[in-house]
C-alpha positions as CSV (number, residue, x, y, z in Angstrom):
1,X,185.9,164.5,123.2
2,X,186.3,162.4,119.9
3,X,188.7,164.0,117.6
4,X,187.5,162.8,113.3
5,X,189.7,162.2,110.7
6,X,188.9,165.9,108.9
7,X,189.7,167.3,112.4
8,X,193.2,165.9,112.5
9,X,193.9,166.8,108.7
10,X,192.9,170.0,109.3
11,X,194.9,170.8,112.5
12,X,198.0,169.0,110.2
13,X,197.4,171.2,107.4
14,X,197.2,174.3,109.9
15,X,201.0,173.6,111.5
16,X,202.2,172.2,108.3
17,X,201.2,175.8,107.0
18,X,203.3,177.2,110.0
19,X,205.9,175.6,108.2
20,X,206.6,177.6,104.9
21,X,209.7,179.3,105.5
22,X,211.6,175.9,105.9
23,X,209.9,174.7,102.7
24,X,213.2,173.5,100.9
25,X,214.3,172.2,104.0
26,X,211.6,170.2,104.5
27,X,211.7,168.8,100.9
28,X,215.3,168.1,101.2
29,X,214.7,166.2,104.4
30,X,211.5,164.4,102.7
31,X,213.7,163.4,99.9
32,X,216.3,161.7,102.0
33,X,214.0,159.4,104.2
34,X,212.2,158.5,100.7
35,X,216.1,157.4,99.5
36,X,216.5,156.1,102.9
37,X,213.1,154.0,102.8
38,X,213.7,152.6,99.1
39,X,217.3,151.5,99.6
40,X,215.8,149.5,102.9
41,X,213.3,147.9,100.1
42,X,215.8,146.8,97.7
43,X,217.3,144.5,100.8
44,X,214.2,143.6,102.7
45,X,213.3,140.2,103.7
46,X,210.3,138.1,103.8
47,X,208.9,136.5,107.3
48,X,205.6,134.6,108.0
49,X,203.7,135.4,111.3
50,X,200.5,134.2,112.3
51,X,199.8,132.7,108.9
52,X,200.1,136.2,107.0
53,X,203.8,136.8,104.9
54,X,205.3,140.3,105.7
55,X,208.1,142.5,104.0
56,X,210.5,143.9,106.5
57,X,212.7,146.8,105.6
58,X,215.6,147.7,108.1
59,X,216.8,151.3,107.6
60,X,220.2,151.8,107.2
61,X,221.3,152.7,111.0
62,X,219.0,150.2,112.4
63,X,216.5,152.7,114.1
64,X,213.6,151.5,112.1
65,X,212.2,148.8,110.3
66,X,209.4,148.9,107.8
67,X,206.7,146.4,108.0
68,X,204.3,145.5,105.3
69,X,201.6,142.5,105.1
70,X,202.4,141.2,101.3
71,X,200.3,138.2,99.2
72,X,197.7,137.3,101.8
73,X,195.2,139.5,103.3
74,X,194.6,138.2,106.7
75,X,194.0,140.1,110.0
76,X,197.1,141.4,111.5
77,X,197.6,143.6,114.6
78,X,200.4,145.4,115.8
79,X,201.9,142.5,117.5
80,X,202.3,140.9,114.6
81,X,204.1,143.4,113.0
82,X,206.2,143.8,116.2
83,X,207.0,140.1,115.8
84,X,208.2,140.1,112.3
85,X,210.5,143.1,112.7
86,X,211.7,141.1,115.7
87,X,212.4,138.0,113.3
88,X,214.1,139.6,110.9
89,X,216.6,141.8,112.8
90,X,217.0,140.0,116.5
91,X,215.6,143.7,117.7
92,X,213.3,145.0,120.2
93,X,210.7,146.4,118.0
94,X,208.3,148.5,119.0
95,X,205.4,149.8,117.1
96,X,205.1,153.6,116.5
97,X,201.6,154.6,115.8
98,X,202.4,158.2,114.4
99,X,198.8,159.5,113.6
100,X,196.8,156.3,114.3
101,X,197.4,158.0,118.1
102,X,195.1,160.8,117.9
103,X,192.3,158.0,116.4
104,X,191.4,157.0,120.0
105,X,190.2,153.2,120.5
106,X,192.9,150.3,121.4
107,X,195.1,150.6,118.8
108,X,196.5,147.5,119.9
109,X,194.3,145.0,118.6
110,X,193.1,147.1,115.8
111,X,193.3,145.1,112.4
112,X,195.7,146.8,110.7
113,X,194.9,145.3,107.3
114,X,191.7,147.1,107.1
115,X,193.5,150.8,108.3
116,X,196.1,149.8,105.5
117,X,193.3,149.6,102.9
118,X,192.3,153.2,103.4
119,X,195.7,154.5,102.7
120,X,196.6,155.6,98.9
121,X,199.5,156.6,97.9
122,X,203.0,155.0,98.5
123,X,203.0,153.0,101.4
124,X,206.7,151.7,102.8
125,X,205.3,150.0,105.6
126,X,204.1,150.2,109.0
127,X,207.1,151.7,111.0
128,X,209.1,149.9,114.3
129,X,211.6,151.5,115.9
130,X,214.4,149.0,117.0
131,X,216.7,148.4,120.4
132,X,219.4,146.7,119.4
């Protein structure tokens, strides 16, 4: 069975529903990882991998980095972004898809240049989690 993009939004908005009683909490907790992500961008460095320049933002504790492509527009897959977080901090980096999971197909290899173009909004980067 393929799962669509309205069928995941939907199911998100059905358990974010669920959710209502923690409402503050769940602002409070929003706020902090937005505090969290913008301090990380005020000290982010710059890296080149496979001809394409990325951003990468290391969260405070080390757990994460953020990974954007910035100035040229190339393909880039996960391994690439994997590879800049690894220049950057000396880390293990490992991507974490989040909700590009339930999309099927190999994420892998996907170019994630063209996902990035269909996001709006604020976009911090594509997120690694690091072994240090």
């Amino acid at each position: 069975m393929k799962i669509s993009i309205p069928q995941i939004f939907g199911a998100l908005v059905l358990v974010l529903a669920g959710c209502t009683s923690n409402s503050s909490e769940l602002h409070a907790q929003k706020a902090a990882n937005i505090a969290r992500s913008e301090a990380a961008l005020e000290s982010a460095q710059t890296v080149r991998v496979s001809g394409n320049l990325f951003r990468v933002a290391v969260i405070d504790d080390r757990s994460y980095a953020l990974v954007e492509q910035t100035k040229t527009k190339g393909k880039y897959t996960v391994a690439d972004i994997e590879v800049a977080a690894n220049s950057v901090t000396g880390c293990q980096a490992t991507f974490e898809p989040g909700i590009l999971a339930l999309l099927g197909g190999d994420i892998e290899t996907a170019d994630l240049n063209l996902l990035r173009s269909k996001v709006s909004g604020r976009f911090y980067g594509w997120r690694t989690n690091l072994s240090c």
